[in-house]
Backbone atoms as SQL, in Angstrom:
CREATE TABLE atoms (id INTEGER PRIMARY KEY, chain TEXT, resi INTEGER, resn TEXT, atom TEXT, x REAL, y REAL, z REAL);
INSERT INTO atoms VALUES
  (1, 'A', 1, 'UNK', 'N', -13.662, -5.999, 7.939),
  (2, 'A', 1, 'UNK', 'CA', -13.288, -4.767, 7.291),
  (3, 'A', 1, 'UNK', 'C', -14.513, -4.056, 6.738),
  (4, 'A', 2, 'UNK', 'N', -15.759, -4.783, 6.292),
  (5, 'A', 2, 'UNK', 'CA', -16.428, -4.222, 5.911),
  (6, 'A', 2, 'UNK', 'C', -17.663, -2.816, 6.976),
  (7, 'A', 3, 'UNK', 'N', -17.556, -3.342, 7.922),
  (8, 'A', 3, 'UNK', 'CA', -18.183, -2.481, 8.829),
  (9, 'A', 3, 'UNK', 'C', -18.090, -1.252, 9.405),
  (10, 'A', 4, 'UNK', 'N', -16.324, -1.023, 8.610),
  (11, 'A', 4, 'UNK', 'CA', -15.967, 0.397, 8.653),
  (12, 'A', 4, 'UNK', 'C', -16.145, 1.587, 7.313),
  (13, 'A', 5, 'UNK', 'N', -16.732, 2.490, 7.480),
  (14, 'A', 5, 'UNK', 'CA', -16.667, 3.643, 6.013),
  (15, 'A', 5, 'UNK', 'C', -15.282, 3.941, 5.662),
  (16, 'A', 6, 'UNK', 'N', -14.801, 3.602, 4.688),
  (17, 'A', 6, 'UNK', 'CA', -13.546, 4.030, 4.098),
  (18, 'A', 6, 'UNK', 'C', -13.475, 5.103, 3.292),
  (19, 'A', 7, 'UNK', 'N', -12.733, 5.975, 3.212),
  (20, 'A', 7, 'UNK', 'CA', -12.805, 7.064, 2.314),
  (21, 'A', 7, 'UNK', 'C', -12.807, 6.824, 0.815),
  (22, 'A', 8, 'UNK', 'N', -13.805, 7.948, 0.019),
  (23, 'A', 8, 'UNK', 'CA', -14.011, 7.698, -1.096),
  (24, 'A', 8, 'UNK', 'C', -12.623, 6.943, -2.231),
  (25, 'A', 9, 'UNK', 'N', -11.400, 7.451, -2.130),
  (26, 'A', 9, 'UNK', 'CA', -10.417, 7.146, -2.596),
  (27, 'A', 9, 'UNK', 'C', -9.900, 5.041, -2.323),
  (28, 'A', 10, 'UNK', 'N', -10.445, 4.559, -1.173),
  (29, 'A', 10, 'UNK', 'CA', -10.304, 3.189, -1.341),
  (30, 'A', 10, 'UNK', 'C', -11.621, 2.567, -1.329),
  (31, 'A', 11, 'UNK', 'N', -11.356, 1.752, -1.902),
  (32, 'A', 11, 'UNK', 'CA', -12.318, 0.634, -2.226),
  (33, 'A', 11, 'UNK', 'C', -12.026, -0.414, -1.652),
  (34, 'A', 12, 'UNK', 'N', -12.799, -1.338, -1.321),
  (35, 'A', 12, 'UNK', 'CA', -13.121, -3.122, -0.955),
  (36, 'A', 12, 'UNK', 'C', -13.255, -3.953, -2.261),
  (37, 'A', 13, 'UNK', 'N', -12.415, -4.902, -2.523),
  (38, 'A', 13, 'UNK', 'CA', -12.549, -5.470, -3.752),
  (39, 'A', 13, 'UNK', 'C', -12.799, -6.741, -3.400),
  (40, 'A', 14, 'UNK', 'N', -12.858, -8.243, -3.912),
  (41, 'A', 14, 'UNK', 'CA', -12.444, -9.409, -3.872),
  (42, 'A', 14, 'UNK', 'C', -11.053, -9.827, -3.371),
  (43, 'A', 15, 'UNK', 'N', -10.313, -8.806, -4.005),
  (44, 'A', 15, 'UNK', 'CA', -9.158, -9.128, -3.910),
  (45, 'A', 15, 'UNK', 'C', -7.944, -8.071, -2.992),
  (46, 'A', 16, 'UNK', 'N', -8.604, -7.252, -2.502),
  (47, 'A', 16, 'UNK', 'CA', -8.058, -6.339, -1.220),
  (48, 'A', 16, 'UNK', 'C', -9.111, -4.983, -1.226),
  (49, 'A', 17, 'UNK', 'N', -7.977, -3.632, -1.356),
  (50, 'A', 17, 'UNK', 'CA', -8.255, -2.594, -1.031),
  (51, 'A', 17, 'UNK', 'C', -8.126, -1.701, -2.769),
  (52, 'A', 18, 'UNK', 'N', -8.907, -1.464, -3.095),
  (53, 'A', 18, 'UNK', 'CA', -8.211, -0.729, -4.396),
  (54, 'A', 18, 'UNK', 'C', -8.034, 0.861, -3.956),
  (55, 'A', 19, 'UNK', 'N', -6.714, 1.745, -4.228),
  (56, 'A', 19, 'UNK', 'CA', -6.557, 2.841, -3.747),
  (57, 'A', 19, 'UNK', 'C', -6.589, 3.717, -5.008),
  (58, 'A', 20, 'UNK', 'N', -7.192, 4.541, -4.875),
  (59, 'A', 20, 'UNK', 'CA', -7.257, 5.361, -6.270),
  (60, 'A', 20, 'UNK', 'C', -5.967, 6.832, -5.523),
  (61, 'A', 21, 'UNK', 'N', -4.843, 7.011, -6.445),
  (62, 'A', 21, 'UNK', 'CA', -3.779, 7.853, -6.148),
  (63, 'A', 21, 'UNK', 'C', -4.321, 9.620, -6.022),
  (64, 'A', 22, 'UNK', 'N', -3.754, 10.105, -5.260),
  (65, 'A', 22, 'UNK', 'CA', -4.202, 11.260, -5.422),
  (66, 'A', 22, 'UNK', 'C', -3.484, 12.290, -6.925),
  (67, 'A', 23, 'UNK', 'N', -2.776, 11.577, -6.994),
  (68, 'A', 23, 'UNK', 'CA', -1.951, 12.200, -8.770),
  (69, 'A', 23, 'UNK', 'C', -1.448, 10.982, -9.058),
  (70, 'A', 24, 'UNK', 'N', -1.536, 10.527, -10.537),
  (71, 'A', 24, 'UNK', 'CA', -0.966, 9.309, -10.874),
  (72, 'A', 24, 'UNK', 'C', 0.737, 9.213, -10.462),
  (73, 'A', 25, 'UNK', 'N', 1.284, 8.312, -10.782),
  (74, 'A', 25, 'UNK', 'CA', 2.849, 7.739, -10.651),
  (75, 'A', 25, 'UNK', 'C', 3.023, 7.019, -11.576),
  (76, 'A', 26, 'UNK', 'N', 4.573, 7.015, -12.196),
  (77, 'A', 26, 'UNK', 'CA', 5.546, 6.399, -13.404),
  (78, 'A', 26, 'UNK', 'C', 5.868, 4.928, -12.394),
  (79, 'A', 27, 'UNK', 'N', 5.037, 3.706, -13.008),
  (80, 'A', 27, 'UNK', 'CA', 5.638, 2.535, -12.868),
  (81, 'A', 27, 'UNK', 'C', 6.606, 1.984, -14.007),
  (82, 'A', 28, 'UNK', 'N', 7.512, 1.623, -14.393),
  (83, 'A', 28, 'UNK', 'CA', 7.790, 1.403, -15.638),
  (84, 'A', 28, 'UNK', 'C', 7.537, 1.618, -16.730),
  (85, 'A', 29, 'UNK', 'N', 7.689, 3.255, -16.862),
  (86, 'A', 29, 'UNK', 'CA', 7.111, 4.215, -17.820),
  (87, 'A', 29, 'UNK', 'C', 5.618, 4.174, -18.300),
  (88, 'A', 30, 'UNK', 'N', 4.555, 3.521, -17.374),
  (89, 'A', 30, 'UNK', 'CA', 3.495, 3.766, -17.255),
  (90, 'A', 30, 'UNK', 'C', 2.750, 4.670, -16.357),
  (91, 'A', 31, 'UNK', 'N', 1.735, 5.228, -16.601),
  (92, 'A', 31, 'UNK', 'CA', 1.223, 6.598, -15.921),
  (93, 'A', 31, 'UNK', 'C', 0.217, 5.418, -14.950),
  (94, 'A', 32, 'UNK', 'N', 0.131, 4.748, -13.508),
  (95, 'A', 32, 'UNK', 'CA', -0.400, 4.482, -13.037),
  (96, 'A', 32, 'UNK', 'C', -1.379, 5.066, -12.109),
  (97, 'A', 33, 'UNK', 'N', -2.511, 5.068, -12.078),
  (98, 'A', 33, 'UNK', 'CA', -3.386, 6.043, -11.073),
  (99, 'A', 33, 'UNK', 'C', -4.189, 5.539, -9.713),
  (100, 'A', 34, 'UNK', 'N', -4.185, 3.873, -9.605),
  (101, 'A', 34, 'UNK', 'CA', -4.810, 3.202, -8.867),
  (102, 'A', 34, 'UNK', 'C', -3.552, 2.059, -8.390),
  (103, 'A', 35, 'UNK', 'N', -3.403, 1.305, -7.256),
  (104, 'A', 35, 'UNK', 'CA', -3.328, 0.294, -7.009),
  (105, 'A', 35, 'UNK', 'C', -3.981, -0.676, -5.975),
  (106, 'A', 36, 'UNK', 'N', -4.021, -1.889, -6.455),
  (107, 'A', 36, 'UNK', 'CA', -4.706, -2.794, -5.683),
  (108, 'A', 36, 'UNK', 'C', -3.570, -3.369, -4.393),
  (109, 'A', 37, 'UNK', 'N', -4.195, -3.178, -2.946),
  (110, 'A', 37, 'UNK', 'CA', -3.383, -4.111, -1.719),
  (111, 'A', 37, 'UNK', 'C', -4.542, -5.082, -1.810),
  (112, 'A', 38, 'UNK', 'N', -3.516, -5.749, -1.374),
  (113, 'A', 38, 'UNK', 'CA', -3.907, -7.309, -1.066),
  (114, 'A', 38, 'UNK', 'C', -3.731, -7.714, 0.401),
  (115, 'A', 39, 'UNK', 'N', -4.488, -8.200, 0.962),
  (116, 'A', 39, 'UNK', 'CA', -4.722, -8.164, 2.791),
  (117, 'A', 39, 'UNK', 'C', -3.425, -8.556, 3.095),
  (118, 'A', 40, 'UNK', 'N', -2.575, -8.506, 4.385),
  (119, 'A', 40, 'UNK', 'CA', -1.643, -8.731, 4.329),
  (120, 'A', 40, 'UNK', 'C', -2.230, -10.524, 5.080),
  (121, 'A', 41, 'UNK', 'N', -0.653, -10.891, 5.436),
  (122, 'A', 41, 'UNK', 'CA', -0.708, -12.288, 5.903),
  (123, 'A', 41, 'UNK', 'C', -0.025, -12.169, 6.997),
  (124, 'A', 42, 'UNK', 'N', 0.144, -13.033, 7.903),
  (125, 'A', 42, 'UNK', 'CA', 1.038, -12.848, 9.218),
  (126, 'A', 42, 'UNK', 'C', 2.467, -13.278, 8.717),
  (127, 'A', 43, 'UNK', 'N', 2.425, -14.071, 7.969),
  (128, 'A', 43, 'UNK', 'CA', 4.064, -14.369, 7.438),
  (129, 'A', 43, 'UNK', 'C', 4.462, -13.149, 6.514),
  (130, 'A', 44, 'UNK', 'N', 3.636, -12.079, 6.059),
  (131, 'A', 44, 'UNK', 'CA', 4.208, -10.534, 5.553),
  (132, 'A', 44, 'UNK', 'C', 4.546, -10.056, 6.250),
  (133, 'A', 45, 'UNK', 'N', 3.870, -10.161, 7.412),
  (134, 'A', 45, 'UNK', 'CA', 4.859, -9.391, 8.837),
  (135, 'A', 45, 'UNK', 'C', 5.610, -10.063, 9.197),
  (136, 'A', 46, 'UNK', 'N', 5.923, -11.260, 9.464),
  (137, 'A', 46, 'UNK', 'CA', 7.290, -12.045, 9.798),
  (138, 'A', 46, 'UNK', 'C', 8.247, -11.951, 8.945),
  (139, 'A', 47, 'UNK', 'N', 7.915, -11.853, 7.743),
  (140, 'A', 47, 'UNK', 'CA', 9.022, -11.096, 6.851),
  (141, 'A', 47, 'UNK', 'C', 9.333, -9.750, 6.530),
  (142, 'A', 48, 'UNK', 'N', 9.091, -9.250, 6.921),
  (143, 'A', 48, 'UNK', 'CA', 9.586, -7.422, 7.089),
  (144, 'A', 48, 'UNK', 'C', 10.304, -7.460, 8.374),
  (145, 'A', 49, 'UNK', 'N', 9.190, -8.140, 9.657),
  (146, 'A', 49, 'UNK', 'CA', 10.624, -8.272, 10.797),
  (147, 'A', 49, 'UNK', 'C', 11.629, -8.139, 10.910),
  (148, 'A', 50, 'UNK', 'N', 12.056, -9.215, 9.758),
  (149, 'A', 50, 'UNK', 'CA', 13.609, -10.251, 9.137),
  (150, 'A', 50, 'UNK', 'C', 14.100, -9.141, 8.252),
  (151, 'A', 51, 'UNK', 'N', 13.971, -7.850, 8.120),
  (152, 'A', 51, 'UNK', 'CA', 14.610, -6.817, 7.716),
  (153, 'A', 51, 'UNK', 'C', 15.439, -6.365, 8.339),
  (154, 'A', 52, 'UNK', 'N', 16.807, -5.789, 7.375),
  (155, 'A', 52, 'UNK', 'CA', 17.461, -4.731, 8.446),
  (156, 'A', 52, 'UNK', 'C', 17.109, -2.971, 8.552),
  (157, 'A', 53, 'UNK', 'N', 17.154, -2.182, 8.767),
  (158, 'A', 53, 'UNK', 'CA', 16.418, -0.681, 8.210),
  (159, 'A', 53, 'UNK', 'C', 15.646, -0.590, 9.309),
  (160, 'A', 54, 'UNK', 'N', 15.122, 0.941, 9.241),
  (161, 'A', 54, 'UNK', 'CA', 14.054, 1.540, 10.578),
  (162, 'A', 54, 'UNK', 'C', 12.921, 0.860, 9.838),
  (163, 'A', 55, 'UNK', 'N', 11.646, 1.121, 11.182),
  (164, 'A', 55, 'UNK', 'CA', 10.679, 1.188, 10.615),
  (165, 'A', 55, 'UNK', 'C', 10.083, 1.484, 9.391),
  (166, 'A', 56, 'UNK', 'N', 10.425, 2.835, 9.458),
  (167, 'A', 56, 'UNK', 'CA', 10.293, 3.195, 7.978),
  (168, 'A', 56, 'UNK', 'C', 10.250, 2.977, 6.575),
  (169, 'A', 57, 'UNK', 'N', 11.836, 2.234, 6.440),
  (170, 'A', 57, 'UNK', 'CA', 11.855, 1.197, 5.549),
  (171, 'A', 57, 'UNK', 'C', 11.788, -0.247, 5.349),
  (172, 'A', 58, 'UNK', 'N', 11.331, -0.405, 6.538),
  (173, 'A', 58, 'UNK', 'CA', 10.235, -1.819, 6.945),
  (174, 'A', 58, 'UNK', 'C', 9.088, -1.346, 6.146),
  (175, 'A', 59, 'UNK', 'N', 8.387, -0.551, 6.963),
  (176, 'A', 59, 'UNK', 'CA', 7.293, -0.095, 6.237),
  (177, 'A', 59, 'UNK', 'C', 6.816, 0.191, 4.658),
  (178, 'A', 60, 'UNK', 'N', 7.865, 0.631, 4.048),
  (179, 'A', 60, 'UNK', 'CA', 7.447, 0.668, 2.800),
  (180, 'A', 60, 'UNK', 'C', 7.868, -0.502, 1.584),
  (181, 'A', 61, 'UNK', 'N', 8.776, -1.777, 2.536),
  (182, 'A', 61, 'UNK', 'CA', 8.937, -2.123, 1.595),
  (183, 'A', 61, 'UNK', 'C', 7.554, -3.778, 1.835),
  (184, 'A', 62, 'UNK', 'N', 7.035, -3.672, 3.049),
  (185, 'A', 62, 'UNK', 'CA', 6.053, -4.047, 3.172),
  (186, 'A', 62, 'UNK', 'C', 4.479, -3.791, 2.176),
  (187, 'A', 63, 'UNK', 'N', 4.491, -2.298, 2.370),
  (188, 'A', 63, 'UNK', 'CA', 3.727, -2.250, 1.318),
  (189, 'A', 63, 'UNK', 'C', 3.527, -2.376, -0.121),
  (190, 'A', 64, 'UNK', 'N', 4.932, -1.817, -0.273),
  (191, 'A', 64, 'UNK', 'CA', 5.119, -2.546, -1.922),
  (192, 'A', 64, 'UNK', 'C', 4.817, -4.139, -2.191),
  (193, 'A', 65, 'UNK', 'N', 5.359, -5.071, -0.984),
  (194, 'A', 65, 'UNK', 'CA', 5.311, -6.410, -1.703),
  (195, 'A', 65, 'UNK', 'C', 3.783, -6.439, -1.553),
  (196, 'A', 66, 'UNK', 'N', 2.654, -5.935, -1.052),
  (197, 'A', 66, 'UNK', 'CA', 1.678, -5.728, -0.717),
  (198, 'A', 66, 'UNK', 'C', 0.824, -5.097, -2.399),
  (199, 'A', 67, 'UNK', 'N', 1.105, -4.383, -2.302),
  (200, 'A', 67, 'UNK', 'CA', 0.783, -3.460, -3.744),
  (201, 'A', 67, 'UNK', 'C', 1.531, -3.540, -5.317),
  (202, 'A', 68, 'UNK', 'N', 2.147, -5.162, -5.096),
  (203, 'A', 68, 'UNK', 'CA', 3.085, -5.821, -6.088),
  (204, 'A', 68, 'UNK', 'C', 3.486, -4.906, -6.966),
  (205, 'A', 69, 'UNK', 'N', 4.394, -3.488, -6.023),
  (206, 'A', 69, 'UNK', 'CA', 5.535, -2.427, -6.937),
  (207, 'A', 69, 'UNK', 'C', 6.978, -2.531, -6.032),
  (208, 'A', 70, 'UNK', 'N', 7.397, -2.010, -6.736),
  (209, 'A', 70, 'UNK', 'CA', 8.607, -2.161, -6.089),
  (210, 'A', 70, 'UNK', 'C', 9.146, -1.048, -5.058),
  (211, 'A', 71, 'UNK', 'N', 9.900, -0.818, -3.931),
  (212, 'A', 71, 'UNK', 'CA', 10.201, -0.274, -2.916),
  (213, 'A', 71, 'UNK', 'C', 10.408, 1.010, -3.145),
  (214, 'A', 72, 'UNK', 'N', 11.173, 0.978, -4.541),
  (215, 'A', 72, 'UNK', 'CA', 11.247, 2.725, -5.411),
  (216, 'A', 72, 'UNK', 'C', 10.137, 3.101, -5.693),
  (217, 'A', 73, 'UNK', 'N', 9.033, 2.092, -6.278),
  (218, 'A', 73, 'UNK', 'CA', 7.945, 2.910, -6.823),
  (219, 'A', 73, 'UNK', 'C', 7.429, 3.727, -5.873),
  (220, 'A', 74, 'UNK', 'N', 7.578, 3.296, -4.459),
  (221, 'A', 74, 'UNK', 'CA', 6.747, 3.762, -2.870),
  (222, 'A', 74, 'UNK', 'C', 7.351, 4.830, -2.924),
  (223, 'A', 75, 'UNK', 'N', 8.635, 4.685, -2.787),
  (224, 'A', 75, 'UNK', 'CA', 9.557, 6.046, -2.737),
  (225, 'A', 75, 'UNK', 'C', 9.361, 7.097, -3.312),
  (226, 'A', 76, 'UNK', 'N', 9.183, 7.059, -4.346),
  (227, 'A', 76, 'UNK', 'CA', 8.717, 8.048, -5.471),
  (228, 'A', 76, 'UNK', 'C', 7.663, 8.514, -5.042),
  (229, 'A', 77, 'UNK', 'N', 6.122, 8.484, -4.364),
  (230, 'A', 77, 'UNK', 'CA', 5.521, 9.024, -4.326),
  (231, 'A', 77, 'UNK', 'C', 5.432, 9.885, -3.218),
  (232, 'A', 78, 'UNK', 'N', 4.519, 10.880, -3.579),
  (233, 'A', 78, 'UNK', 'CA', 4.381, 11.952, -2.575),
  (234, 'A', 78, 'UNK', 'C', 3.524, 11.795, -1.515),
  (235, 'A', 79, 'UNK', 'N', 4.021, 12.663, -0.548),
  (236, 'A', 79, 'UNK', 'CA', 3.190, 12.046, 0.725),
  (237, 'A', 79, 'UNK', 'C', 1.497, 12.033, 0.525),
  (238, 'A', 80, 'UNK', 'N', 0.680, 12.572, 0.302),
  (239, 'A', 80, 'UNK', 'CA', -0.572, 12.501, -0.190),
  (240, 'A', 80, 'UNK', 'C', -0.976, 10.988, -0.350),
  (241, 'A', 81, 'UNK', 'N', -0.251, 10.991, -1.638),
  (242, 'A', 81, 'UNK', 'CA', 0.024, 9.828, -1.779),
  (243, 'A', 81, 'UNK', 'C', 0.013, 8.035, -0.865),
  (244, 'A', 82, 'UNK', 'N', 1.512, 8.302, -0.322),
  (245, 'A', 82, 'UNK', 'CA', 1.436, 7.382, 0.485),
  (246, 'A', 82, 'UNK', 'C', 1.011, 7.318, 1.369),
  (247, 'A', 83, 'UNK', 'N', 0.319, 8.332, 2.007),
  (248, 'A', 83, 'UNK', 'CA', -0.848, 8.446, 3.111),
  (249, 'A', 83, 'UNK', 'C', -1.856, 7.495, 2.461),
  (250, 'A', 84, 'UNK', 'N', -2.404, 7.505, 1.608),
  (251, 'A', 84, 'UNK', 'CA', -3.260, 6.611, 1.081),
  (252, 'A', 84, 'UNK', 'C', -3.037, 5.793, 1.224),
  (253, 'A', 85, 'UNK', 'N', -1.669, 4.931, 0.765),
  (254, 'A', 85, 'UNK', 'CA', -1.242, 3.229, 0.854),
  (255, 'A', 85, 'UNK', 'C', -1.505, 3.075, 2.628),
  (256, 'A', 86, 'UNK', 'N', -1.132, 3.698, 3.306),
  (257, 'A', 86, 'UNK', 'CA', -0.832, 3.566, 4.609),
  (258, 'A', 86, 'UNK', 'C', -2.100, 3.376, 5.403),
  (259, 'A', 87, 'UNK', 'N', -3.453, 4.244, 4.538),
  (260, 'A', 87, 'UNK', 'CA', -4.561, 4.134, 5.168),
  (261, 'A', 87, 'UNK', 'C', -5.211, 2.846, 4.739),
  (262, 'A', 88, 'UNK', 'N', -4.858, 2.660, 3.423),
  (263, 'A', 88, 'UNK', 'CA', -5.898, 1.118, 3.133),
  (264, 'A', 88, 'UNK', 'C', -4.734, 0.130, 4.115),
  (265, 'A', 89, 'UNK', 'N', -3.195, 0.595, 4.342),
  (266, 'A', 89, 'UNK', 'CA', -3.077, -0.749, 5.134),
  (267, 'A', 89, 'UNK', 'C', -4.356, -0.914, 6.619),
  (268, 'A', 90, 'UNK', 'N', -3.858, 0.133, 6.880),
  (269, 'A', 90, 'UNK', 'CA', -4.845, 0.221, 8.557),
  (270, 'A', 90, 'UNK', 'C', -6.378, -0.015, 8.161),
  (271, 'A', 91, 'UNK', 'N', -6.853, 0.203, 7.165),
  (272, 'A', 91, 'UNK', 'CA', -8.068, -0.704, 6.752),
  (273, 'A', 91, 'UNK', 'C', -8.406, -2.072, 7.369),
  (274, 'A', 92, 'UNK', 'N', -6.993, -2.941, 7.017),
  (275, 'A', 92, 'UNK', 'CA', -6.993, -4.315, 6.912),
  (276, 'A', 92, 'UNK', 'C', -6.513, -4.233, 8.349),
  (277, 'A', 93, 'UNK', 'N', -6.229, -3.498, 9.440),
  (278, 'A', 93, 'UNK', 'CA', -5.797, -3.950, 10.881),
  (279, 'A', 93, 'UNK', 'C', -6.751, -3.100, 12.332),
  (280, 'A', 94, 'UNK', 'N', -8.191, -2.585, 11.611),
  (281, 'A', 94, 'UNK', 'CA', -8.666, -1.637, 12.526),
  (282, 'A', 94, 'UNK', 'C', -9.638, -2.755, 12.550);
């Protein structure tokens, strides 16, 4: 992962991708502005598989368990936004 330039908004941490939001979001009445992904695992994808729902909501509820929020919090944000989560995933698969 490191050999690719990522846009200013994610970071490479120890511990994944840190995404800085393009406007913060209400996690449990907190004003959150960043979250950390965590690389995924092949058993994260074997478990979203084992979903029922489109892609779509495969997809986001993947990233949430990914970005330890919950499937609403994803929901809630605006596309800007989750363009971001979506790009640090493809971070971890380019």
């Amino acid at each position: 992962m490191s050999e690719q330039t990522l846009p200013d908004y994610l970071e490479e941490t120890e511990t994944g991708i840190k995404i800085t939001l393009k406007a913060p979001i209400d996690i449990d009445g907190a004003e959150v502005s960043t979250l950390t992904m965590r690389e995924p695992t092949v058993q994260d994808q074997l478990d979203v598989d084992q979903l029922k729902g489109s892609a779509a909501t495969k997809e986001v509820t993947l990233l949430a368990n990914l970005c330890e929020v919950t499937p609403d919090d994803i929901k809630k944000m605006t596309m800007r936004n989750y363009r971001r989560v979506q790009e640090a995933m493809e971070a971890f698969t380019e």
